[in-house]
Backbone as ProteinMPNN parsed JSONL, in Angstrom:
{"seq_chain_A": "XXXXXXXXXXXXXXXXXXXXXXXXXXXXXXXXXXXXXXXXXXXXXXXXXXXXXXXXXXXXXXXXXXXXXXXXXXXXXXXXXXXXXXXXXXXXXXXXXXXXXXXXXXXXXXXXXXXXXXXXXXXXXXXXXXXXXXXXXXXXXXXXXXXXXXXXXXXXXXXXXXXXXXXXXXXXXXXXXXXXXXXXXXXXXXXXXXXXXXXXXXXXXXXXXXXXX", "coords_chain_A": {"N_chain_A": [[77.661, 139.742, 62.273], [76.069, 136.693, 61.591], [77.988, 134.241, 60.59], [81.316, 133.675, 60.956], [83.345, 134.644, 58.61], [85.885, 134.904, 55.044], [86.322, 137.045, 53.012], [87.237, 137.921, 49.651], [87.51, 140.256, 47.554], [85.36, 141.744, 44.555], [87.101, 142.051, 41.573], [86.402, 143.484, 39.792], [84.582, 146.353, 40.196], [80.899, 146.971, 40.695], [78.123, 148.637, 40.712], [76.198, 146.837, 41.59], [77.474, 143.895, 42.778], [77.686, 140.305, 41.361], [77.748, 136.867, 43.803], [79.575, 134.87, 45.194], [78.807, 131.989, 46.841], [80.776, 130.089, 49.163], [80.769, 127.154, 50.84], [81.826, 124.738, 53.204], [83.116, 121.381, 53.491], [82.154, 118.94, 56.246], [84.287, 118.891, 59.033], [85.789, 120.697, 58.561], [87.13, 123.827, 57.17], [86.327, 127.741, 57.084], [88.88, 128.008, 55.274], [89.362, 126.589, 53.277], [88.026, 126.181, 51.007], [88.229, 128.354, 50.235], [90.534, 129.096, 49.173], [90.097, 128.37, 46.731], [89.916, 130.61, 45.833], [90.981, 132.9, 44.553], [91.175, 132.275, 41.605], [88.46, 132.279, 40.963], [86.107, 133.919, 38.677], [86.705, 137.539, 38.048], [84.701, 139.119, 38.886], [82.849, 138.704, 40.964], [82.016, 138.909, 44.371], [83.742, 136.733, 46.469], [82.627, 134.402, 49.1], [83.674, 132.97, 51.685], [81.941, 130.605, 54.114], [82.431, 129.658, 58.052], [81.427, 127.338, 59.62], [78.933, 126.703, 61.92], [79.303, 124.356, 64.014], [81.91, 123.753, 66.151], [84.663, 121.543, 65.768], [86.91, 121.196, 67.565], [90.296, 122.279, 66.861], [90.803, 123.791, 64.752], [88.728, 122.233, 63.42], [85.239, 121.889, 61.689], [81.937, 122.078, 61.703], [78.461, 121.492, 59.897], [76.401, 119.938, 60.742], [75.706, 117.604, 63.02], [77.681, 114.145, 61.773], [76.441, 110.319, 60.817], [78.386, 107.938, 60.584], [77.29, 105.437, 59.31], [76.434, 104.669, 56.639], [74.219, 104.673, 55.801], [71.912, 106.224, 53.603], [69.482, 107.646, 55.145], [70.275, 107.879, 57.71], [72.314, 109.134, 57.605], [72.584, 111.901, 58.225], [71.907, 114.556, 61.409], [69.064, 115.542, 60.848], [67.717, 117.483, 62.127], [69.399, 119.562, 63.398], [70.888, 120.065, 60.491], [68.592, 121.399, 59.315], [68.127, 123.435, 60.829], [70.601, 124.875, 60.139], [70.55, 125.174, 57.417], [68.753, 126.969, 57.675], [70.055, 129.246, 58.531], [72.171, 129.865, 56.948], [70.618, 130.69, 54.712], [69.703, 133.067, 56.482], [71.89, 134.452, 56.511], [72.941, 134.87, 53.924], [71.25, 136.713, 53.327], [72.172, 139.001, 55.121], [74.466, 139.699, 53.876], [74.051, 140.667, 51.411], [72.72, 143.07, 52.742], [75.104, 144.024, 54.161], [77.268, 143.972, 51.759], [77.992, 145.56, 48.818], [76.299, 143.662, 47.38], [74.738, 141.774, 44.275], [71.337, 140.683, 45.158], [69.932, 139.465, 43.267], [71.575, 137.719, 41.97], [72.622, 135.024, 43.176], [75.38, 132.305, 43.896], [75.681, 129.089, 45.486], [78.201, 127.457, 46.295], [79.306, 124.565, 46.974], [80.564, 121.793, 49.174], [80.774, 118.677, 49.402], [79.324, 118.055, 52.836], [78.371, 121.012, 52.4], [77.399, 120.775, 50.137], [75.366, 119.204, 50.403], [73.977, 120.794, 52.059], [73.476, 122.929, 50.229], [71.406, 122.221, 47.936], [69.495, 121.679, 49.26], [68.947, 124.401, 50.621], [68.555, 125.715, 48.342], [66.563, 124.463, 46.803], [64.386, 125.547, 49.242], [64.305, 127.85, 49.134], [64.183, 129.641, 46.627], [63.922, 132.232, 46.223], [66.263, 133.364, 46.817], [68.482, 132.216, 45.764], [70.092, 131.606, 42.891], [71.676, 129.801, 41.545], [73.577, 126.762, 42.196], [76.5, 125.268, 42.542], [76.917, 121.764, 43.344], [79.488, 119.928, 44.568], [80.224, 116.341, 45.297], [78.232, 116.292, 47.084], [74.911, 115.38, 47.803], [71.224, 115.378, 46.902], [68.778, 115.611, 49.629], [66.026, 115.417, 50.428], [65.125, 115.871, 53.123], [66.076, 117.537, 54.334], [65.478, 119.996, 53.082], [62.666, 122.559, 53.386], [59.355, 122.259, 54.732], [57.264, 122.5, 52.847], [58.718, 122.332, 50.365], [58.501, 121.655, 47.568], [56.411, 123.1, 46.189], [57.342, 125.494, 45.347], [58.922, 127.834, 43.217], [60.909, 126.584, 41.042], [61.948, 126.994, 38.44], [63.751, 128.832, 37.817], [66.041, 127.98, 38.834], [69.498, 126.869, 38.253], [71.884, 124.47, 38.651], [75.266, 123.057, 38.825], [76.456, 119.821, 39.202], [78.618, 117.76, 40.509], [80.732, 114.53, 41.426], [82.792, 112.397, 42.505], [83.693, 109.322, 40.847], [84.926, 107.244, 42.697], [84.106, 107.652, 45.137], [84.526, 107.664, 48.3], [83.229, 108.186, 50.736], [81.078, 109.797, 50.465], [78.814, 107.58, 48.846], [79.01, 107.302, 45.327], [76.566, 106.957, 43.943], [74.447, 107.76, 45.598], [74.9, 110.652, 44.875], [74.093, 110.365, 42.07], [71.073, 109.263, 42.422], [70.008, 111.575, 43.24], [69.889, 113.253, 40.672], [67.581, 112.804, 38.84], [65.089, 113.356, 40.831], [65.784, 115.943, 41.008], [65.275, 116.895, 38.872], [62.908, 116.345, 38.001], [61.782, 118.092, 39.423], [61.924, 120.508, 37.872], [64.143, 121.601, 37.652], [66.834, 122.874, 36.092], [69.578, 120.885, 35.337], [73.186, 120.324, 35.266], [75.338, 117.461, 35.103], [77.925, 116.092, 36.131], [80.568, 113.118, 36.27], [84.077, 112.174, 37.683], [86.818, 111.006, 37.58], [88.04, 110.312, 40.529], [88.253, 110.124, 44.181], [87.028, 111.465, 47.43], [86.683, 114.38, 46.8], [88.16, 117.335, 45.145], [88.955, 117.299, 41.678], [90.986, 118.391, 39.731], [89.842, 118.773, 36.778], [87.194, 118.765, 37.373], [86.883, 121.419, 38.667], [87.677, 123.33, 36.5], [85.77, 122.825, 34.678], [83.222, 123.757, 36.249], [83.704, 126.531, 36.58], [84.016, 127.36, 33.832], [81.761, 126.932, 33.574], [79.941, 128.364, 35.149], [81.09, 130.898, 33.828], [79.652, 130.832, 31.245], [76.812, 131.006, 32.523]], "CA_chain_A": [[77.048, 138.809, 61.322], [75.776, 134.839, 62.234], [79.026, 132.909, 60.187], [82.133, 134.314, 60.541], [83.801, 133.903, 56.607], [86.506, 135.418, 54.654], [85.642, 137.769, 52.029], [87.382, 138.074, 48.586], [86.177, 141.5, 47.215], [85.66, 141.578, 43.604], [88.439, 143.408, 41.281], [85.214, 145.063, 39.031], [83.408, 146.801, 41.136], [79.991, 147.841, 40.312], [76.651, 149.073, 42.256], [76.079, 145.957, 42.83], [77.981, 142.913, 41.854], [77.31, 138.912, 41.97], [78.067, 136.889, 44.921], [79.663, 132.986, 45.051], [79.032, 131.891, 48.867], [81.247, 128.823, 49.405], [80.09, 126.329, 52.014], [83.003, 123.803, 53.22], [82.302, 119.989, 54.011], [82.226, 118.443, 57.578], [85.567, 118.872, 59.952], [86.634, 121.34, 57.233], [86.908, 125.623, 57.828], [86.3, 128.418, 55.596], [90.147, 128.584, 54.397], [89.928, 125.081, 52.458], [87.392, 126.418, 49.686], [88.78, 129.581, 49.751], [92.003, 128.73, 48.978], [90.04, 128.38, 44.886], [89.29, 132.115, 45.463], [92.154, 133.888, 43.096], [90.897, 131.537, 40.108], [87.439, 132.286, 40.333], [85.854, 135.041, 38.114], [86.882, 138.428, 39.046], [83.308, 140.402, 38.702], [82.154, 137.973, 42.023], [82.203, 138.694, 46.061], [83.602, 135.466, 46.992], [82.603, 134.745, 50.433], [83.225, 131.569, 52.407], [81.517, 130.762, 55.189], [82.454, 128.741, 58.608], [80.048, 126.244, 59.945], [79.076, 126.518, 63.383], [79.521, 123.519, 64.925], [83.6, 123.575, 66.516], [85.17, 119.929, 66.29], [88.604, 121.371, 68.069], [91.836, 121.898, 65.715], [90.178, 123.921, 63.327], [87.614, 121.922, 62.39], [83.664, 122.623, 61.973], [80.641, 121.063, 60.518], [77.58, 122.088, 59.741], [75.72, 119.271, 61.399], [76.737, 115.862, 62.753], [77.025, 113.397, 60.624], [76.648, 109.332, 61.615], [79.094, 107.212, 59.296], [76.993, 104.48, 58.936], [76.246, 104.815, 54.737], [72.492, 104.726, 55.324], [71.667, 107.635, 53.208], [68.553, 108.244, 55.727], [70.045, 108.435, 58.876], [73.815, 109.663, 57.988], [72.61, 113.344, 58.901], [71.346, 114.851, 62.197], [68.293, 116.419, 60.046], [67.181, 118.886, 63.044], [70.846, 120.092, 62.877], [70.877, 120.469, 58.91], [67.633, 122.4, 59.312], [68.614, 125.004, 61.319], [71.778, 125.53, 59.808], [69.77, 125.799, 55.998], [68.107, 128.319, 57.718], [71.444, 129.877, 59.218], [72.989, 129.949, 55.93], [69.476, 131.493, 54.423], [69.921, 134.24, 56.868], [73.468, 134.91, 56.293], [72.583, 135.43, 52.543], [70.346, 138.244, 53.876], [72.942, 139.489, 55.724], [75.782, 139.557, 53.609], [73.111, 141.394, 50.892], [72.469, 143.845, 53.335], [76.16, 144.6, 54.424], [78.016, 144.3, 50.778], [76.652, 145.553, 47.317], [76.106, 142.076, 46.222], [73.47, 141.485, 43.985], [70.479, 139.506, 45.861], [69.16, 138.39, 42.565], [72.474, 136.49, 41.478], [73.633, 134.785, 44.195], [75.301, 131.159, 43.521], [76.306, 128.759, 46.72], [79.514, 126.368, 46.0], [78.964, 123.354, 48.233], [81.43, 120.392, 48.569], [80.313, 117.574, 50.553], [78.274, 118.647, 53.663], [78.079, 121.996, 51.967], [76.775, 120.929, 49.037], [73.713, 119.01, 50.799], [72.999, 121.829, 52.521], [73.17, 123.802, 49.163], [70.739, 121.971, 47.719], [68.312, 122.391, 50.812], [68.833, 125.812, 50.736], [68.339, 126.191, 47.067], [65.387, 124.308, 46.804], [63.975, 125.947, 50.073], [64.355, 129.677, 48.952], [64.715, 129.621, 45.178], [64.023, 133.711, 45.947], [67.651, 134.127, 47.92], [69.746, 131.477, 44.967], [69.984, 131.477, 41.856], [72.743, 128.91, 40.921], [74.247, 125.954, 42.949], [77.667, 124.298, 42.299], [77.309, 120.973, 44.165], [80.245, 118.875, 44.374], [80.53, 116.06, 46.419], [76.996, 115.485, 47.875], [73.531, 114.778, 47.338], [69.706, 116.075, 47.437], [68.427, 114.83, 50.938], [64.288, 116.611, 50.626], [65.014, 116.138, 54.62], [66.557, 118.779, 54.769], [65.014, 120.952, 52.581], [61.87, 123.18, 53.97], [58.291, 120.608, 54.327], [56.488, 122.391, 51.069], [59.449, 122.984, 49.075], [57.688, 121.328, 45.802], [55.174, 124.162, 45.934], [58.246, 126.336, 45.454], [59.139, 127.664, 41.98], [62.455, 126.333, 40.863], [62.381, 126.703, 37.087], [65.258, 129.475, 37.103], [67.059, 127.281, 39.524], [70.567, 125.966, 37.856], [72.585, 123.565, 39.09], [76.267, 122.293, 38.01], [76.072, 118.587, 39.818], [79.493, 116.731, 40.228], [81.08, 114.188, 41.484], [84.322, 111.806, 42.245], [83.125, 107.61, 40.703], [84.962, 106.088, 43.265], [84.44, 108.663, 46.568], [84.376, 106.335, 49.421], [82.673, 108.72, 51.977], [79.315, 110.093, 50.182], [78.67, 107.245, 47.553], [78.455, 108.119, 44.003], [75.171, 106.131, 43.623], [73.356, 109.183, 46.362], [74.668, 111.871, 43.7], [73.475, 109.64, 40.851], [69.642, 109.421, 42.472], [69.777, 112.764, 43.129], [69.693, 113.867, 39.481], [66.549, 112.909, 38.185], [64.738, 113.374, 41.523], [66.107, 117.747, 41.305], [64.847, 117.234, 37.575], [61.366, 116.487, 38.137], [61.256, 119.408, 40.046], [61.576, 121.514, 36.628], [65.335, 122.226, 37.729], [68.399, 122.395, 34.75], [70.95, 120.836, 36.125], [74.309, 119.709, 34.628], [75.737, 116.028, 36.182], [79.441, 115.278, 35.822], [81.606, 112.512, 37.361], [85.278, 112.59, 37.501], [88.025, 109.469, 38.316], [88.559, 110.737, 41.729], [87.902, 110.041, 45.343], [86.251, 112.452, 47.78], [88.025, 115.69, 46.436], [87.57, 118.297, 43.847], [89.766, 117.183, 40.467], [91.256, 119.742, 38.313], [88.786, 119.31, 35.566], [85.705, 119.301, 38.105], [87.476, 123.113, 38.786], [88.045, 124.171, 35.174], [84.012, 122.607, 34.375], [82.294, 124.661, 37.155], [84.185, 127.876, 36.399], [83.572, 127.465, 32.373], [79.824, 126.751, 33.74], [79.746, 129.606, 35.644], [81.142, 132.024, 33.087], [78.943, 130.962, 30.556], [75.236, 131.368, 32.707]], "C_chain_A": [[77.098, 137.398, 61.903], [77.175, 134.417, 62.259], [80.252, 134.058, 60.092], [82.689, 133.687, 59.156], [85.082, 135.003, 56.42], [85.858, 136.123, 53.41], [86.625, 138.309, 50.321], [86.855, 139.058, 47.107], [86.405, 141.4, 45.39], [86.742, 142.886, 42.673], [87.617, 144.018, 40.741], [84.534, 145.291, 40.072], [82.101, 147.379, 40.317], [79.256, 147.728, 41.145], [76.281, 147.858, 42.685], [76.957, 144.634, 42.101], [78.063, 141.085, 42.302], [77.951, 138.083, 43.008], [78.855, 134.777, 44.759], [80.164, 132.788, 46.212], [79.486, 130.354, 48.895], [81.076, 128.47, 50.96], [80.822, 124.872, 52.058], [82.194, 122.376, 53.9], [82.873, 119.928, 55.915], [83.755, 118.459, 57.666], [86.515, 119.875, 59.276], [86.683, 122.627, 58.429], [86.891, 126.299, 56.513], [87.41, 128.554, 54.769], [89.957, 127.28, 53.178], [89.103, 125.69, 51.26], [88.04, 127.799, 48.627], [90.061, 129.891, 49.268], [91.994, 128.567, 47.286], [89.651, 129.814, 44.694], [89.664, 133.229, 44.11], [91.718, 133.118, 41.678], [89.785, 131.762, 39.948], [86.95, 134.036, 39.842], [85.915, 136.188, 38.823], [85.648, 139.448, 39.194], [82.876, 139.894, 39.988], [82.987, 138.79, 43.416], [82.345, 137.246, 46.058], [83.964, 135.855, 48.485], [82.434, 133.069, 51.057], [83.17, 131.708, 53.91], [82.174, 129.703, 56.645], [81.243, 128.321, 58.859], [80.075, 126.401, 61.583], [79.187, 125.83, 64.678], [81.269, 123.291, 65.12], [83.453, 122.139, 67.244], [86.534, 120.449, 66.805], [89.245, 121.913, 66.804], [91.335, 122.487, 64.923], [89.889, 123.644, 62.778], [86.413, 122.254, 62.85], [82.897, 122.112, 61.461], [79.668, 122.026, 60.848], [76.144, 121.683, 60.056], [76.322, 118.137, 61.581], [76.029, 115.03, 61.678], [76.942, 111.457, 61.695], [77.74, 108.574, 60.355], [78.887, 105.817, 59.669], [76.658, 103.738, 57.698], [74.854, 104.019, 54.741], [72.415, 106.434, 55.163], [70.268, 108.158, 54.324], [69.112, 108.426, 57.194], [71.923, 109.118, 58.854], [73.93, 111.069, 58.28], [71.852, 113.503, 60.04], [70.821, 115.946, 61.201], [67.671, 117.758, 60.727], [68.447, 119.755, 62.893], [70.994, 120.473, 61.7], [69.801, 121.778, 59.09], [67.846, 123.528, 59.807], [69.614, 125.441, 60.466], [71.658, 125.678, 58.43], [69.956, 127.341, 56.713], [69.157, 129.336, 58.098], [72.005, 130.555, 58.267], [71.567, 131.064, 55.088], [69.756, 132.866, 54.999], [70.781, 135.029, 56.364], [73.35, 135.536, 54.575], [72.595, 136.787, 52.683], [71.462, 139.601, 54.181], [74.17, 140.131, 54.859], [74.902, 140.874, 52.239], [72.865, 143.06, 51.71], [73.922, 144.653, 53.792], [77.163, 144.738, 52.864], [76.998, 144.713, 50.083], [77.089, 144.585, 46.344], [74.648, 142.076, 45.334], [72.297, 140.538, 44.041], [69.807, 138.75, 44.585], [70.223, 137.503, 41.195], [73.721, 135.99, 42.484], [74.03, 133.075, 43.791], [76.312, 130.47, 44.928], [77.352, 127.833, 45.594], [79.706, 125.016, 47.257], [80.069, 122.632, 48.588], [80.888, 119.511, 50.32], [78.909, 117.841, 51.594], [77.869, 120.158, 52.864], [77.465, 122.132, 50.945], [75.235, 120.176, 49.304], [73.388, 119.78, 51.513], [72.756, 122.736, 51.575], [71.924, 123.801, 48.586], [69.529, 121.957, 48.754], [67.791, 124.033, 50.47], [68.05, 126.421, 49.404], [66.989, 125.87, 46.388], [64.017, 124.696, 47.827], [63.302, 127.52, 50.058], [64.73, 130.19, 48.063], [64.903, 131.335, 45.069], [65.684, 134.163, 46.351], [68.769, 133.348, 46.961], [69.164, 131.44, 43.872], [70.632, 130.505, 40.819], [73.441, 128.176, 42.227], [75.04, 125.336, 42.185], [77.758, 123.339, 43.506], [78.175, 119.501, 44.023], [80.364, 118.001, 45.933], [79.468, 115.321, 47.36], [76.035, 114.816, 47.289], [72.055, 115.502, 48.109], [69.603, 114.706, 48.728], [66.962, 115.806, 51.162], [64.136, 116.463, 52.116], [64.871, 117.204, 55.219], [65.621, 120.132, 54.639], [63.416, 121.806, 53.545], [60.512, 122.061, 53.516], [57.524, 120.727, 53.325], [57.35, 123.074, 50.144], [58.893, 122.713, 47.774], [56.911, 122.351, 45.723], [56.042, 125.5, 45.463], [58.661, 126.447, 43.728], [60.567, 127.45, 41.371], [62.882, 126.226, 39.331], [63.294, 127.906, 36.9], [66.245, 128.889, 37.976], [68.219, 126.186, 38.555], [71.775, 125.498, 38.431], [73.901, 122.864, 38.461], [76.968, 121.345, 39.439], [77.769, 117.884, 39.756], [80.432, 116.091, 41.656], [82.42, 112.641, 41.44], [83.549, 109.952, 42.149], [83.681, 106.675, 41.496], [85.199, 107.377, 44.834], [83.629, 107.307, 47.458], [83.939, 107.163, 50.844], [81.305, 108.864, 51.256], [79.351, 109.037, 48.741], [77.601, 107.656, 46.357], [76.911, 107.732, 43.643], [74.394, 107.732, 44.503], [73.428, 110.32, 45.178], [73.605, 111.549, 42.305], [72.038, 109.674, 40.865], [69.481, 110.417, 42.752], [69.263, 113.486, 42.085], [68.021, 113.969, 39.295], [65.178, 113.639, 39.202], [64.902, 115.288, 41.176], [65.386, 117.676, 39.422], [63.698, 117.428, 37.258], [60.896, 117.746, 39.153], [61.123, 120.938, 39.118], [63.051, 122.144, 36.9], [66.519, 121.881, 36.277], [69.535, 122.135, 35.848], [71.689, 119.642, 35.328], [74.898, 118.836, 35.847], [77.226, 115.816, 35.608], [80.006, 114.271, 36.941], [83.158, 112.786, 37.304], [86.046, 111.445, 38.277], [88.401, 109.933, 39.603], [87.47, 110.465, 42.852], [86.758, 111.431, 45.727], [86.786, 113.92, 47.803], [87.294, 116.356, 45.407], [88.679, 118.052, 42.4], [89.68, 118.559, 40.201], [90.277, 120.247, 37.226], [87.792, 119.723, 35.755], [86.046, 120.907, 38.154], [86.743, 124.246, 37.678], [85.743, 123.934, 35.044], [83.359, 123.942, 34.644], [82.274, 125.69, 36.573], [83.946, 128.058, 34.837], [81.538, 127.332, 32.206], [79.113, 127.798, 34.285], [79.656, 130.966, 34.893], [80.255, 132.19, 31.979], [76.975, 130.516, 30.788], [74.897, 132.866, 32.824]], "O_chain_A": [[78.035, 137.001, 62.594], [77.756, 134.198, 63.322], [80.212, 135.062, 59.381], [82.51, 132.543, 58.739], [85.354, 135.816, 57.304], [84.847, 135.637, 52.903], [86.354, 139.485, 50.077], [86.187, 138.769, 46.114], [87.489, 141.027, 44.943], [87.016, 144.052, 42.956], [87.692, 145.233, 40.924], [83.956, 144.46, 40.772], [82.264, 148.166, 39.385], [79.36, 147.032, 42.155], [76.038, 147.627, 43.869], [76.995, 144.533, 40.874], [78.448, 140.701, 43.407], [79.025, 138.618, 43.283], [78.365, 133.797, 44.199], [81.26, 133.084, 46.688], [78.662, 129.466, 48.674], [81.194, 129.193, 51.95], [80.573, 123.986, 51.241], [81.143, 122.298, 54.536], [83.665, 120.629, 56.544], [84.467, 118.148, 56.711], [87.74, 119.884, 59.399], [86.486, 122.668, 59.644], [87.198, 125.903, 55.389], [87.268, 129.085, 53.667], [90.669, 127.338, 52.176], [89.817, 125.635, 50.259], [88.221, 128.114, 47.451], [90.465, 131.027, 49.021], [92.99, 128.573, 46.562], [89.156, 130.231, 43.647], [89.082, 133.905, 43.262], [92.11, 133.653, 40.642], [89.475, 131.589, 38.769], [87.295, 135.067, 40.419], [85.432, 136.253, 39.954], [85.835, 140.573, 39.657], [82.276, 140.841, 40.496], [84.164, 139.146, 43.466], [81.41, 136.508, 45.746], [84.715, 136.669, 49.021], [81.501, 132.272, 50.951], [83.82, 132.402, 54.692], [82.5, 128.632, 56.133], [80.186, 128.793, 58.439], [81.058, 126.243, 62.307], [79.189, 126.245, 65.837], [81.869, 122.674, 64.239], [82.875, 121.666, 68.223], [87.442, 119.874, 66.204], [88.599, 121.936, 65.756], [91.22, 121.789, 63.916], [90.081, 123.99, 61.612], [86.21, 122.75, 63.958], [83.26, 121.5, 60.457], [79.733, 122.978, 61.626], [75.111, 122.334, 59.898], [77.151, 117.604, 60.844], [74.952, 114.984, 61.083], [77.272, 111.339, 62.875], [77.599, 108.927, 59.184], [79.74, 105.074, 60.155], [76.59, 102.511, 57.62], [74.476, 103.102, 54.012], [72.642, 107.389, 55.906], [70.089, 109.368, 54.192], [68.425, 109.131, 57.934], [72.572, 109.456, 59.845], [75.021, 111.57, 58.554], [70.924, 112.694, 60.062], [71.48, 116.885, 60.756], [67.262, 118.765, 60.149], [68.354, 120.728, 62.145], [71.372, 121.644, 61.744], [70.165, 122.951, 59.011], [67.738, 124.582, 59.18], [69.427, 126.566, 60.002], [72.59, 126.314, 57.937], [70.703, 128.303, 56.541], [68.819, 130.484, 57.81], [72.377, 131.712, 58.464], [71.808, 132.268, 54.998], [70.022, 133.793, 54.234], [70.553, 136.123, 55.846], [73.738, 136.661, 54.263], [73.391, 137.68, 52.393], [71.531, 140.72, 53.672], [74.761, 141.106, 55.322], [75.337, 142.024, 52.31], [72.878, 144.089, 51.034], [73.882, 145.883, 53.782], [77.869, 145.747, 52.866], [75.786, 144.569, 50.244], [77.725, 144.522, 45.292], [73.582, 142.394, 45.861], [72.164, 139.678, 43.17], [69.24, 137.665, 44.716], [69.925, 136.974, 40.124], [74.916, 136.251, 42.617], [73.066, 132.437, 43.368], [77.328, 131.016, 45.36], [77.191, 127.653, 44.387], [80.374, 124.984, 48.29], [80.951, 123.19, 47.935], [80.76, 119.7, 51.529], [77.741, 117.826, 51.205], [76.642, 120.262, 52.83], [76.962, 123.199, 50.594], [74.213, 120.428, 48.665], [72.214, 119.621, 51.845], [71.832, 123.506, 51.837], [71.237, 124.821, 48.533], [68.558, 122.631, 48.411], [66.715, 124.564, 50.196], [67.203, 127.314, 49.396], [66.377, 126.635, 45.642], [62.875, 124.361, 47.516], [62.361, 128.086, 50.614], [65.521, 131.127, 48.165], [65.66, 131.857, 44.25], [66.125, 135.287, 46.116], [69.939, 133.661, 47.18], [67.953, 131.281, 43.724], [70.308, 130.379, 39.637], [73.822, 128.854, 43.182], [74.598, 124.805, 41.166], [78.382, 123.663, 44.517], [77.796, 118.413, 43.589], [80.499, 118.433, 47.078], [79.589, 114.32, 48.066], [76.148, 113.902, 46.472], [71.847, 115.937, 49.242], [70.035, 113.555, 48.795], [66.899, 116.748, 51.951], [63.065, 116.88, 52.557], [64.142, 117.711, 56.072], [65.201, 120.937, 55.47], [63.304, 121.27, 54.647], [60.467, 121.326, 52.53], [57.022, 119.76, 52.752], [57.067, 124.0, 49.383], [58.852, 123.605, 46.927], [56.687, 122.433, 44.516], [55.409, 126.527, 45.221], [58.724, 125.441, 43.021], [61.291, 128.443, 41.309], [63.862, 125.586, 38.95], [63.672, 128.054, 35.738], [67.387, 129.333, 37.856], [67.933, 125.037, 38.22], [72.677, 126.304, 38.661], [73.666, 122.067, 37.553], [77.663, 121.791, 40.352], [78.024, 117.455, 38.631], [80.771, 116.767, 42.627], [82.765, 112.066, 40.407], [83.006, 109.421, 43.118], [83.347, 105.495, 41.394], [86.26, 107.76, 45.329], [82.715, 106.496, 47.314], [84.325, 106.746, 51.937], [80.44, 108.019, 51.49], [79.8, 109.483, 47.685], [76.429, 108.02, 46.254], [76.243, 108.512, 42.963], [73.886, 108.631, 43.833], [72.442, 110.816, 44.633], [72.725, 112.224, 41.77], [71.453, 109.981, 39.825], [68.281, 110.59, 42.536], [68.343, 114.281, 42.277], [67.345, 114.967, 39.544], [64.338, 114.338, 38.636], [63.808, 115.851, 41.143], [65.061, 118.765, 38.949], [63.279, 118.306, 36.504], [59.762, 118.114, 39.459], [60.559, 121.993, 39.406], [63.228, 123.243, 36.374], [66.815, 120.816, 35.735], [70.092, 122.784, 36.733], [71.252, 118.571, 34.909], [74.983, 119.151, 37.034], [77.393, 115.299, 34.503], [79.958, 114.469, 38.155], [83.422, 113.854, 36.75], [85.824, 111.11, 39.44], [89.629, 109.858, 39.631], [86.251, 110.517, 42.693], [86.041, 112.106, 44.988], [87.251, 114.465, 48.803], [86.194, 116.089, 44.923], [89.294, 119.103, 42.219], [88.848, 119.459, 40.327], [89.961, 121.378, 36.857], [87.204, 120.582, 35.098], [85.252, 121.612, 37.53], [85.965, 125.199, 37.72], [84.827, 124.72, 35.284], [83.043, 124.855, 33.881], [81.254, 126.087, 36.011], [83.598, 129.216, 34.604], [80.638, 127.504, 31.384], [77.957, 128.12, 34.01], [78.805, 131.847, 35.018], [79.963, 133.324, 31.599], [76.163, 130.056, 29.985], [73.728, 133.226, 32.965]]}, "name": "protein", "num_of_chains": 1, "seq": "XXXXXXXXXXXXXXXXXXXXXXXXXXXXXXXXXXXXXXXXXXXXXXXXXXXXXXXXXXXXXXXXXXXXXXXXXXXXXXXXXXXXXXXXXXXXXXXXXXXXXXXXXXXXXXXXXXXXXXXXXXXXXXXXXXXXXXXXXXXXXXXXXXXXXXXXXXXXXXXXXXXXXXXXXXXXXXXXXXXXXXXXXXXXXXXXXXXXXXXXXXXXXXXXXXXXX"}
C-alpha cells in the first residue's frame, strides 16, 4: 500500500464498517493522532496515515511548507497536489484491502492534514463523506482546477480551531467558512482558547459530532 499507517480495527465488526482516516500535521508521524484512537467510536476502522515526505527523527510532512504567514505562498502547492491525490488513492486502497465502507468514509485532519482534507474532500466528494478539520484552512490551490462543478451538498464538515494559534492564523480558518459554505457545504465552525493543539473540548465536540451524523 502507498502510506504506511497504523490500523485500529473496529470492536463491531460488520460486512462492512465506517472508516476515520487521520492525517497528521507537518514534522508530525502517524502515532501523534493515533494516540486519540481508544476514545474514538468503536463501530470505525481508524487508520492513520504517514506523510511521505521524511524530515529525519521521526518526522514527515505532507508538503513543504514556507513560514512566511502569507496564506498564498506558505504551501509548496505542486507538493500538496500530489499528495491530495496520494491520500485519494490510499482511500481506494484501504477500501479495497479492509471491509470499510467506501460510502462513509470521514478524514480527521489537524493542521497540514486538515488542508489537505479539505482539498481532498472538495476534490472527490465520491471517496468522503465527512471531514473533521482542526487546525487549518480551505486553500482552492490545492484542491482539483473544477472542483466547483463538483457536488458537495452531502459533504459535512466539523471546522475548528485554537483563537490564539500562532502558526496557522485563526483569521485563514475564519475565511474559510463562508467561502466552503457557498459551495452548498454544512459545516459546523468552533474556536477554542488554545494555541496550535487540539483542546479537550475540541475532542469531546468532534466525537459528539461524529456520533450524532
Amino acid at each position: 500500500m502507498t502510506l504506511q499507517h497504523l490500523v485500529r480495527e473496529p470492536k463491531v465488526k460488520k460486512d462492512k464498517n465506517p472508516l476515520l482516516l487521520l492525517l497528521h500535521g507537518y514534522g508530525s508521524n502517524e502515532e501523534d493522532l493515533f494516540s486519540f484512537a481508544s476514545e474514538l467510536p468503536e463501530e470505525y476502522y481508524v487508520i492513520s496515515a504517514r506523510a511521505p515526505y521524511d524530515m529525519m527523527y521521526g518526522s514527515y510532512a505532507w508538503y513543504a511548507i514556507n513560514f512566511d504567514a502569507d496564506e498564498n505562498k506558505f504551501s509548496d502547492i505542486e507538493q500538496a497536489q500530489q499528495s491530495r491525490d496520494v491520500i485519494a488513492n490510499f482511500i481506494g486502497e484501504l477500501v479495497e484491502n479492509y471491509a470499510i465502507d467506501a460510502e462513509d468514509v470521514t478524514l480527521i485532519g489537524f493542521s497540514q492534514g486538515c488542508i489537505l482534507s479539505y482539498a481532498i474532500a472538495v476534490s472527490y466528494p465520491s471517496k468522503v463523506q465527512r471531514v473533521v478539520a482542526m487546525s487549518g484552512y480551505f486553500n482552492e490551490e490545492i484542491a482539483t482546477a473544477n472542483f466547483k462543478q463538483n457536488n458537495l451538498s452531502k459533504l459535512k464538515i466539523f471546522a475548528s480551531h485554537g483563537s490564539v494559534d500562532q502558526v496557522v492564523p485563526v483569521d485563514w480558518a475564519r475565511n474559510s467558512i463562508p467561502k466552503l459554505k457557498d459551495l452548498g457545504i454544512d459545516i459546523t465552525y468552533k474556536e477554542y482558547p488554545v494555541g496550535h493543539g487540539v483542546a479537550p473540548q475540541n475532542f469531546y465536540d468532534f466525537k459528539n459530532w461524529l456520533e450524532n451524523k
